[in-house]
C-alpha positions, 0 to 999 in steps of 0.5 A: 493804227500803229503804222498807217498813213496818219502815222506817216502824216505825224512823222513828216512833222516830227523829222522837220525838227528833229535831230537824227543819229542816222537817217537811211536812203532807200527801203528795200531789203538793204536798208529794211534791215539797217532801219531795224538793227539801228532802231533796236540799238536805240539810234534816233532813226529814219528811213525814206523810200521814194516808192513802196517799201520794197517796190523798186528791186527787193519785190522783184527777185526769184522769191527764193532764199537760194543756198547757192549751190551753183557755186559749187561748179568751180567750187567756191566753196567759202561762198557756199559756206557763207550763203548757207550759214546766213540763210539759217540766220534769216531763217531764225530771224524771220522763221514764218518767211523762208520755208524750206523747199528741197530742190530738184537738179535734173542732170543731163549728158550735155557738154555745157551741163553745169553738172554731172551724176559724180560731181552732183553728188560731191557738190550736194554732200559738201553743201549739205555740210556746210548747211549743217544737214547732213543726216537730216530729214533734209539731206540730200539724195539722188535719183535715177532718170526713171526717178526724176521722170516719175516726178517730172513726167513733162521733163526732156528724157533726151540725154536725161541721167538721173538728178539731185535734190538738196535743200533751198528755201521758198521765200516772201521778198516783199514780207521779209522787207515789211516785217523788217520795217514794222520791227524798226517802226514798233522799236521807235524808228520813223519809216517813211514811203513815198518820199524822196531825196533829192538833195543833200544838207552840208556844214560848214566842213562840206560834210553830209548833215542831212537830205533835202526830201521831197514828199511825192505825195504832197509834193511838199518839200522839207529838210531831214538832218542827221549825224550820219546819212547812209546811202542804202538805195539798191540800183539807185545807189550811184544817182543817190550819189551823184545828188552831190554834184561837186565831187568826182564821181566813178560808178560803182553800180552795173545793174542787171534786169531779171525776168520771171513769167507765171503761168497757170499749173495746168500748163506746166506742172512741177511739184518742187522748185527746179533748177536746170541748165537752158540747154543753150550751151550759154553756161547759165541755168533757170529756176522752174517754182510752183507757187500756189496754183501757178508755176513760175520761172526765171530768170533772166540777167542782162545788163540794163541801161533803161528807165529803173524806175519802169524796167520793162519786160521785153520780147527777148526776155519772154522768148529766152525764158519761153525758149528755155521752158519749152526746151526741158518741158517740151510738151508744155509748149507755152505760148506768150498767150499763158502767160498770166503775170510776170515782173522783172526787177534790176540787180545791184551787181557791183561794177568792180566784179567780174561778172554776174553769177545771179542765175549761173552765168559763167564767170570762168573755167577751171581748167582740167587738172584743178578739176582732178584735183578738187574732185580728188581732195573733196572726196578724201574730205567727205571720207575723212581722210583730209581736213578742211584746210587741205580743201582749202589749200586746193581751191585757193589755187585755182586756176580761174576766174569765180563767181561774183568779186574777188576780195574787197576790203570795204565788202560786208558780205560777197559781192557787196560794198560798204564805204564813207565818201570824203563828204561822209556819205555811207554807201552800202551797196550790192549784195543778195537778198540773204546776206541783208542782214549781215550787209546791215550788222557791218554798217551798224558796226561803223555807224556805231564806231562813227557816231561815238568818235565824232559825235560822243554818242554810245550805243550798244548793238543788237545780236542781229542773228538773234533779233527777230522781226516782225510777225516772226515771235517764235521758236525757229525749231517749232515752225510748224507748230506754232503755225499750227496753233495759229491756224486752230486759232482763226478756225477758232474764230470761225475761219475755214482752214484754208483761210485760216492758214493762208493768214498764219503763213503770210502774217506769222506771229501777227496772225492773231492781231487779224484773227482777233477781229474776224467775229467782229468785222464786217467785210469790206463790200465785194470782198470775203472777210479774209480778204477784208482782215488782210486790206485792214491790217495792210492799211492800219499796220503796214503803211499801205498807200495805194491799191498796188501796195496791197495787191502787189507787195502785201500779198503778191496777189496780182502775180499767183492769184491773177485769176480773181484780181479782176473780181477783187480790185474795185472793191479793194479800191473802194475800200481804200477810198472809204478809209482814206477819203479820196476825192474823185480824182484822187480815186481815179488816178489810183485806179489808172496807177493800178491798171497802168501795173496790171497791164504791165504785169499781163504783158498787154502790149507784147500780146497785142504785138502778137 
């Protein structure tokens, strides 16, 4: 029991004394991954998150690492260049998380399609260089209508010209935030969920020296102190800083909300993820993903003003999505009766940009002639005839307003924000999924600068691009075979295959620690011993508190696998009750919680509307 509740208990203890380097606000994917390069470069490090580790935003997104290759359209080139390059290193670092999946890109002969057949290709060859694949098993390539039909026999044929497909990769949002916080927890960092701040701590200077923090657990209330506190709070980020209520305060965070509904694969059968125009002429474009035996799509992104720690899914998203859906799959004809599952998440847009480009919303047109133009010299560079600075040159001087902020001095990445308060609050803010751990490597380097100028502390940083996670203990190159051997392993230990490769896929590395217990193990009652393996590790491992950490976060069960939660959800809560020695009541406040997220995720109040 390296990372489990009693864990939790003794670090509550030791940070009521302790004297931290940096203290971390907030545990989805931002700070997951400051908590790991801090604790590696062997910072006296915390992190505290008032919910579930990833349960507020970085649990919620369109569960890709999506190379961005909307940007394209208006030919945002160094963003590309940028999501690509960080993609690979996530990769690396995490290399049983992000899976590649190649991507479908249907085109249409429709006046607000994002693409046409010419500028598909141009834009695919030009991501797969700057995605370093071009000649590989992984490169891109086009396809006639009769072609994408043949894949996609359910897809619109009206006005249907042909389609590309590129490289994206598939991905475990809420894996990747665990993986990170159990690497900084093994590297001696203390991560704690489920609690809160609520106040800061200041010196005699006004200057920030720690949080008041609450854990809502207990409801017990105690002081945390450190050096250097570092705001990483996602969608919350602005009311993390409105704790102090003796500064101005000017908002830096829009958020938006993003829907995704699941359905069964019978109803609406894809055999890759696809990206398409809504074919609402509203410039915006949707994802269509198959995931085990469900398919799921999304999303949308509207700004939100509403409750964040309860975003609701809502008539309009489900009519929008279903509208969409049904549009480019017309004889699918979904109904708010398939929907199974869903969830929606908010977006930490920054409120200086200009608009938000989350699902390929338009920020602005290029005008005719710098479209001539950019066509003309990316041609010349895919033939060679020109550098890449001649590129450059051209699309400097566009005339348009792109996607998702200009420069910004104090941004870590695209479309993040990285800042001290004259309180000396850290502020880290914004930013995708992908670019995690370059927001974090650029708060580690002023933390690291901070901490040595004002406090005589020396620390020496990780190569983060090279620090693997939890779980991820393998050669990058050798994803397929490691995975392999560990499937063999747990097959070796009298697992069938499915299960055993169900396990090695969701726990990496870590499959093993799993694996060594399956001949010895008696299942939890109700549960098959895979599923009993996984509720182990979850609790003993991976601070798993409640029955919806498990189902929802750890294993993402309650979104593709709907169909046996029914089955499996008391003895999943019996187990956990068992192990953790509920009282009646507390058993029965854990089952109202996790009926309270079904029904949410089931969408039981819009179907009775109906």
């Amino acid at each position: 029991m390296t990372f489990s509740n009693e864990t939790r208990e003794k670090t509550i203890e030791q940070l009521k004394t302790k004297q931290l380097d940096v203290l971390i606000i907030g545990g989805g994917i931002t700070g997951a991954g400051v908590a790991l390069q801090a604790s590696a470069a062997g910072m006296q490090t915390a992190l505290i998150e008032m919910q579930d580790f990833s349960e507020g935003t970085s649990s919620r997104s369109t569960k890709l690492v999506h190379g961005g290759i909307r940007y394209l359209k208006n030919f945002d080139v160094e963003v590309v260049a940028d999501t690509v390059t960080e993609r690979a290193v996530v990769q690396g670092i995490a290399p049983h998380i992000p899976k590649p999946a190649p991507m479908l890109l249907p085109i249409y002969n429709e006046a607000s399609s994002t693409f046409n057949m010419f500028s598909v290709k141009v834009a695919m060859d030009l991501y797969d260089r700057l995605a370093n694949v071009t000649g590989s098993r992984y490169a891109n390539y086009t396809l006639s209508a009769d072609e994408v039909l043949k894949r996609e026999p359910h897809l619109r044929k009206d006005g249907l010209l042909g389609g590309g497909v590129y490289l994206d990769f598939k991905n475990n949002d809420a894996r990747l935030v665990i993986e990170n916080i159990k690497q900084a927890a093994a590297d001696g960092g203390h991560m704690l969920s489920r609690v809160k701040a609520v106040g800061f701590i200041y010196n005699q200077e006004g200057k920030v020296e720690g949080v008041k923090a609450e854990d809502v657990v207990t409801g017990e209330r105690f002081d945390i102190k450190a050096n250097l506190v570092i705001n990483t709070s996602g969608p919350w980020v602005d009311k993390v800083r409105q704790l102090d209520t003796s500064k101005d305060f000017v908002p830096q965070i829009r958020p938006t909300k993003g829907v995704h509904l699941v359905v069964n694969s019978s109803r609406l059968t894809v055999p890759q993820p696809t990206y398409l125009d809504t074919g609402k002429n509203d410039g915006r474009m949707f994802f269509v993903v198959p995931r085990e035996n469900k398919t799921y799509f999304g999303t949308t992104d509207t700004d939100y003003q509403g409750d964040y720690l309860n975003p609701m899914v809502e008539k309009e998203d489900v009519d929008y999505l279903l509208e969409c859906v049904n549009y480019r799959y017309p004889s699918a004809k979904l109904t708010l009766a398939d929907i199974e599952s869903s969830w929606v998440g908010l977006r930490p847009l920054i409120s200086t940009n200009g608009g938000s480009d989350y699902n390929g919303g338009d920020n602005g047109k290029i005008t005719d002639d710098s479209f001539t133009k950019v066509i003309d010299v990316v041609t010349k560079y895919k033939e060679n005839t020109v550098d890449r600075f001649a590129v450059e040159e051209v699309l400097s001087q566009l005339e348009s307003t792109l996607s998702e902020g200009g420069d910004n001095p104090s941004a870590v990445s695209r479309g993040s924000d990285l800042t001290r308060e004259e309180d000396g609050l850290i502020t880290l803010s914004g930013g995708k999924i992908t670019d995690y751990r370059k927001m974090a490597e650029g708060a580690l380097v002023l933390i690291q600068k901070l901490l040595k100028s004002e406090f005589q502390k020396e620390y020496t940083l990780v190569d983060s691009k090279a620090y693997q996670v939890s779980g991820g203990k393998m050669d990058p190159q050798k994803v397929e075979e490691t995975l392999d051997k560990l499937v063999e392993e747990g097959m070796g230990k009298g697992l069938a295959e499915d299960e055993a490769v169900y396990l090695a896929d969701l726990y990496g590395t870590n499959a093993s620690l799993l694996f060594a217990k399956a001949d010895k193990m008696k299942a939890f009652t109700g549960l098959s011993l895979v599923e009993s393996l996984s509720l182990d590790y979850a609790m003993n491992e991976e601070m798993t508190l409640t029955p919806a950490d498990f189902l929802v976060r750890r294993t993402n069960h309650m979104l593709f696998m709907r169909d046996s939660l029914d089955k499996v959800k008391e003895p999943v809560i019996q187990a956990m009750a068992n192990r953790f020695n509920w009282t009646k009541e507390e058993k029965s406040g854990h089952i109202t919680e996790l009926n309270k997220v079904i029904n949410e995720s089931d969408l039981i109040e819009l179907k009775k509307e109906r």
